[in-house]
C-alpha positions in Angstrom: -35.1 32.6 -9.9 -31.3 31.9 -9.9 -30.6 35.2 -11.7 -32.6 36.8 -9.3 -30.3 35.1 -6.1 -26.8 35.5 -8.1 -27.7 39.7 -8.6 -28.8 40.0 -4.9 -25.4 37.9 -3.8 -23.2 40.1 -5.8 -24.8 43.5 -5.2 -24.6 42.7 -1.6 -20.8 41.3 -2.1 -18.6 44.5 -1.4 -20.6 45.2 1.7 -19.5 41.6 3.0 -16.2 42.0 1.6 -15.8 45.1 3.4 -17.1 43.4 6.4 -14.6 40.7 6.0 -11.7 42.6 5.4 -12.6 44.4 8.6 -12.3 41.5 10.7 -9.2 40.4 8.8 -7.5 43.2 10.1 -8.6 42.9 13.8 -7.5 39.5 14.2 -4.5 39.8 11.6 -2.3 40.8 14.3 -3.4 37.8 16.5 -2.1 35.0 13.7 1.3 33.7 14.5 1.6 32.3 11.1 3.9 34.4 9.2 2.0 33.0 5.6 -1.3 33.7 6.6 -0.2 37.4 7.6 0.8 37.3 3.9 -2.5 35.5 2.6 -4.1 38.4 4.6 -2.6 41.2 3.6 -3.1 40.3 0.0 -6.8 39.7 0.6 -7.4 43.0 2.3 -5.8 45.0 -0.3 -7.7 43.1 -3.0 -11.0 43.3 -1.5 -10.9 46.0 1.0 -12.0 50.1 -0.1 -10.0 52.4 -1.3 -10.7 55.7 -0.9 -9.2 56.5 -4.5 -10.2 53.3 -6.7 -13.7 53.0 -5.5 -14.4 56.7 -7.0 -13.4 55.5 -10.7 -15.1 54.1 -12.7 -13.4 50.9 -13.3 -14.0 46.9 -12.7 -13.5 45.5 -9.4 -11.9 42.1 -9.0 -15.8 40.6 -7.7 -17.7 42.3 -10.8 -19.1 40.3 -12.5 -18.7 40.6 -16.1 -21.0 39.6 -18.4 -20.5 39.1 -22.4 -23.1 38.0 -25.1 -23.4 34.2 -26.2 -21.0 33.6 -28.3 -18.7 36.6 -27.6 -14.8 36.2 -26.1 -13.9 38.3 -23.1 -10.4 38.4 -24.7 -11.1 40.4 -27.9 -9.3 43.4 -29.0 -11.6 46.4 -28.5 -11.0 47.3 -32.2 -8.6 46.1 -34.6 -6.8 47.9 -37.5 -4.6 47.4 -40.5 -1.5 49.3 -40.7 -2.8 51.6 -43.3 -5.4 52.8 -41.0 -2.8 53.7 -38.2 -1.1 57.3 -38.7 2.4 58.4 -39.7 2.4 61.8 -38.0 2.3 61.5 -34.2 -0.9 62.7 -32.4 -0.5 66.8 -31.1 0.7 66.3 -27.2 -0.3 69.0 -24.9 1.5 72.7 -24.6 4.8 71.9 -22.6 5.4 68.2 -23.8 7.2 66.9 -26.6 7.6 63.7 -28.5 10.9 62.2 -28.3 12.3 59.2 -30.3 15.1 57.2 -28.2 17.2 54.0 -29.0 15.9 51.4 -26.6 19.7 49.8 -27.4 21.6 53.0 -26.5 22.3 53.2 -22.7 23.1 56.8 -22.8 19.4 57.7 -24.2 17.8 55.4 -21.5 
């Protein structure tokens, strides 16, 4: 029943968010406190649409992520030993080049 209540609330969530972040702006303008402009801002550009993020397919800050029992969120996707990591640099496209530069050398940055 909870499951049921928590997937309704966050399917329904960037709607409301959206809805929210419409409002912000309306009355954003109407605050005379100078942090809570800030505070706003920040919310609308975590929270509102984009016309360009909202076609990828990425995680949004609400999404709800879900892991198996036992599993850590933090985990490397894969892990390898050195020996399994090529020498030879991966092919770049036609028109690019690999380039090796000293990170300590100010005339090569």
């Amino acid at each position: 029943m909870l499951d049921h209540h928590l997937k309704q609330s966050f399917e329904s969530l960037p709607k409301n968010l959206n809805n929210l972040c419409t409002i912000l702006r309306k009355n954003k303008d109407n605050e005379d406190n100078y942090r809570g402009k800030k505070a706003l801002d920040k919310m609308i550009a975590m929270f509102g649409s984009h016309d360009f993020w909202d076609t990828q397919p990425v995680q949004r800050c609400y999404d709800l992520v879900k892991t198996p029992v036992g599993e850590d969120f933090n985990e490397p996707v894969e892990q390898k030993n050195v020996a399994d990591i090529p020498t030879e640099p991966l092919p770049l496209p036609e028109g690019f080049e690999w380039s090796v530069i000293n990170l300590q050398d100010d005339n090569q940055l």
